[in-house]
C-alpha positions in Angstrom: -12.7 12.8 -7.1 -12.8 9.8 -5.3 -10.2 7.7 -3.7 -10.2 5.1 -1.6 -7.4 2.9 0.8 -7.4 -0.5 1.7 -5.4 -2.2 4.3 -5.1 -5.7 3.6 -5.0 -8.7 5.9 -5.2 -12.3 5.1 -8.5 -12.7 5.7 -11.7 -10.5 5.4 -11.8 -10.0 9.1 -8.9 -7.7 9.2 -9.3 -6.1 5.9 -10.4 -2.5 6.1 -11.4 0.3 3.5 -11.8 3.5 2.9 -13.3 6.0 0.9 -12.7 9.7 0.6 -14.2 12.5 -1.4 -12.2 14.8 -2.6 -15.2 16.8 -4.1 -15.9 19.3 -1.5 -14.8 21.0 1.7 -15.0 19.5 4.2 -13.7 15.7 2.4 -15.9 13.1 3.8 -15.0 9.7 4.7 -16.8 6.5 4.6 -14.1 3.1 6.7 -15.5 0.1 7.9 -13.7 -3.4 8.7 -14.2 -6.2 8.2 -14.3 -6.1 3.8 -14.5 -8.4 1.6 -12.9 -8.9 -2.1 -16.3 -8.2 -4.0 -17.0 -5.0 -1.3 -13.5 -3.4 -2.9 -13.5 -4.6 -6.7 -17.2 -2.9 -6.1 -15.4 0.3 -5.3 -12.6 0.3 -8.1 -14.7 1.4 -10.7 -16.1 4.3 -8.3 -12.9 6.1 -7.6 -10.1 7.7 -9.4 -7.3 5.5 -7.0 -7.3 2.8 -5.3 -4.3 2.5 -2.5 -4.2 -0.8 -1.8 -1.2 -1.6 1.8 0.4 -5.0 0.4 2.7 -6.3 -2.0 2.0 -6.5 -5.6 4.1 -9.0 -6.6 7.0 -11.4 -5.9 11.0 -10.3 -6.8 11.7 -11.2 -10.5 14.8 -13.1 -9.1 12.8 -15.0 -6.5 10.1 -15.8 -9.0 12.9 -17.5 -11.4 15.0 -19.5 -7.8 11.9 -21.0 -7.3 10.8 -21.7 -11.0 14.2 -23.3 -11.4 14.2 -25.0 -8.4 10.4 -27.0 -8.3 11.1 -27.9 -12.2 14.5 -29.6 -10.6 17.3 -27.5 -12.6 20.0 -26.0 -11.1 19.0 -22.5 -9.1 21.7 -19.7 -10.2 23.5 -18.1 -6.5 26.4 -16.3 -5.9 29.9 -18.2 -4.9 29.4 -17.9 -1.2 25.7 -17.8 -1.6 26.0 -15.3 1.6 23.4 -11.9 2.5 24.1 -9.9 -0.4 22.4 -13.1 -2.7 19.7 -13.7 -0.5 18.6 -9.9 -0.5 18.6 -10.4 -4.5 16.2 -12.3 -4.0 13.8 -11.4 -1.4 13.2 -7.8 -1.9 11.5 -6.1 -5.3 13.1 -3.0 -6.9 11.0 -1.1 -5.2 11.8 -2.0 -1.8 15.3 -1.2 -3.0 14.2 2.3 -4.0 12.2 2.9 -0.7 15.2 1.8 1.2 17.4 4.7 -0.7 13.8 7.1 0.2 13.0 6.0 3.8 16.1 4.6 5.0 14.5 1.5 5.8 14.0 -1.4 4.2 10.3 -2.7 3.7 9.7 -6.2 5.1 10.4 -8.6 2.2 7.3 -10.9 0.5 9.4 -13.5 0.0 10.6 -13.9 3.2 8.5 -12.3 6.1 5.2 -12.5 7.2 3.2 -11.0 4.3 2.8 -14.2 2.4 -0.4 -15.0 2.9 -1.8 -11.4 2.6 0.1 -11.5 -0.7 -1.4 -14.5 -1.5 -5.0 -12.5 -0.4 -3.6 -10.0 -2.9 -2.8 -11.5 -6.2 -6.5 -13.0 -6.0 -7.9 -9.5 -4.9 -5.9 -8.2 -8.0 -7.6 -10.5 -10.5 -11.2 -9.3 -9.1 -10.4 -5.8 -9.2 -8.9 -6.2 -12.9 -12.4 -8.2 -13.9 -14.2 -4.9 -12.5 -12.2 -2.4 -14.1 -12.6 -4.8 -17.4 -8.6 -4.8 -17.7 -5.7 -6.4 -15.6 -4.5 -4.5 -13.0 -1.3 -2.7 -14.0 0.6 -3.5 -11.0 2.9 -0.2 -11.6 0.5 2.2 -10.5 0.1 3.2 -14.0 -3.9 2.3 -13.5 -6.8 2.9 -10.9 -5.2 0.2 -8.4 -1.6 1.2 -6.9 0.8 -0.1 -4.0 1.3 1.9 -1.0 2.9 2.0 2.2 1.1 3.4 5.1 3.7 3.8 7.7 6.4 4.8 5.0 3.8 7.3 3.8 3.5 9.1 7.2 7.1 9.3 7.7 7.2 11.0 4.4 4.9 13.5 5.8 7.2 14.0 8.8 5.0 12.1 11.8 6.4 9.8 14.1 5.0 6.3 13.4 6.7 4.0 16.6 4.5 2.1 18.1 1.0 3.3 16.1 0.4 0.0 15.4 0.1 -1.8 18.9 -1.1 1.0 20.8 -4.3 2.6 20.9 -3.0 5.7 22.9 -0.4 6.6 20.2 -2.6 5.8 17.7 -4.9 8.5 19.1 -1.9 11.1 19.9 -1.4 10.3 15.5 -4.9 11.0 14.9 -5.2 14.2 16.7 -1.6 15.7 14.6 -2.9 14.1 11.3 -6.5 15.9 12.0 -4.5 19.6 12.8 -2.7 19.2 9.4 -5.4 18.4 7.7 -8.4 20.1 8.9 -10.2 19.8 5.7 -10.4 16.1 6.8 -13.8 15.5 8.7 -14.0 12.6 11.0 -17.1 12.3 12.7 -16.3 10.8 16.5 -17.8 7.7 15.4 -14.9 7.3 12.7 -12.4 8.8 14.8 -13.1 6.5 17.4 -12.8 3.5 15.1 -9.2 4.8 13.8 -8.1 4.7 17.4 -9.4 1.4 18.4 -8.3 -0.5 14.8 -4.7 0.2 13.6 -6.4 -1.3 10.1 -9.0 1.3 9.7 -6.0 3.8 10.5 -4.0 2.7 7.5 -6.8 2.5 5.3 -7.4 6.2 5.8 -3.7 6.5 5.2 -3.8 4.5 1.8 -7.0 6.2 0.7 -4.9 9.9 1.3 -1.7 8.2 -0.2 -3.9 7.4 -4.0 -4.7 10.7 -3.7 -1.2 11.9 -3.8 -0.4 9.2 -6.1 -3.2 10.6 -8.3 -2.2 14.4 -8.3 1.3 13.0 -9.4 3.1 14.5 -5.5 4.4 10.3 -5.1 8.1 9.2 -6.0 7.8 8.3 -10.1 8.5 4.6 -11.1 12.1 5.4 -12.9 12.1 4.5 -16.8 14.3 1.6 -16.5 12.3 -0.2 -13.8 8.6 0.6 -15.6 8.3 -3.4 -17.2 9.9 -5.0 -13.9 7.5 -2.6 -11.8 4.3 -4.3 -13.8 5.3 -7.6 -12.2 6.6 -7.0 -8.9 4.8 -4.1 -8.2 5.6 -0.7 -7.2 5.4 1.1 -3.8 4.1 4.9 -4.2 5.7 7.1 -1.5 4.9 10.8 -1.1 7.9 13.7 -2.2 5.1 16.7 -1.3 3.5 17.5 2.2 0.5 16.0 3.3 -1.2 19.9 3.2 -0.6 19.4 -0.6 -3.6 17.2 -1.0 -6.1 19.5 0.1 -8.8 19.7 -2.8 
């Protein structure tokens, strides 16, 4: 098996990948930054899953405020139109459920700063659905899934403050996530590029995360939330240790 991770950015310049295989010991791995949407719909085909660090989709309810809204009806709120109704609106089911998992909630499409990657993403999507010869099932439920790096290593009990501004943390991370999983081989010239680029980092992370993902060890899509999951999307969190995933 092959899997591979991809951190996204909103452009190609901060837009790393991954690829892992899973079919020996030690599991190899190929990053580099710097990717572009052809480089990874290229890869789809290759590899069993696809981990792919952004947002999916938009919230159903957000998706409808704003369809109302630019066609100039009336947009449906709550009396007070106070926190509770804007949080309808700007987080997915899924960010609901990782909220219940993690504790924390995800930052919101709708309303933070991942707009643009998510705008990256939908395109991304499209190429990676003309590759694979079908649309992407935005669930899981197909090669591509969702997945949330830092989420994901709090699931497999690290401590993630401050990994992603700091190069000495990031480093400290490496060295714990390389004792847990020695069947992991990073060559200094990768190891060196995890510590320096918080994006090639995560993409290693999202590549190990479709591997979970794919040996069914991530946090099912619950029956009643499968057709909303296909449009907004649906973040795959670990529920088995990281030392699970060794091949």
């Amino acid at each position: 098996m092959l899997t591979a991770g991809v951190d996204l950015a909103a452009e190609t310049k901060g837009t790393a990948l991954a690829v892992l295989d899973w079919s020996a010991v030690p599991v190899t791995v190929d990053v580099g930054l710097g990717v572009t949407d052809t480089e990874i719909a290229a890869v789809a085909p290759t590899v069993g899953k696809l981990g792919i660090d952004c947002a999916f989709g938009w919230p159903d309810d957000f998706v409808s405020f704003v369809t109302r809204h630019s066609s100039g009806q009336r947009v449906e709120a709550s009396g007070d139109q106070g926190l509770a109704w804007r949080r309808r609106l700007s987080y997915r089911a899924t960010d609901r459920a990782t909220r219940e998992i993690t504790g924390r909630w995800p930052l919101s499409v709708a309303t933070d700063r991942l707009g643009l990657t998510a705008m990256h993403c939908a395109v991304l999507l499209d190429e990676i659905g003309d590759a694979l010869g079908a649309p992407v099932d935005r669930s899981g439920g197909g090669t591509a899934v969702e997945v949330y790096p830092s989420a994901t290593l709090r699931g497999w009990g690290f401590g993630t403050r401050g990994y992603k501004n700091d190069a000495g943390i990031r480093a400290a991370l490496l060295e714990s996530l390389r004792d847990r999983a020695p069947w992991l081989r990073l060559t200094s010239a990768d190891q060196a590029l995890l510590v320096a680029s918080d994006d090639t980092f995560d993409a290693v992370i999202a590549a190990l995360a479709g591997r979970a993902h794919a040996l069914g060890l991530t946090h099912p899509v619950p029956a009643g939330f499968r057709e909303q999951a296909r449009r907004e999307g649906w973040i795959a969190l670990p529920m088995a240790p990281l030392e699970d995933l060794a091949p």
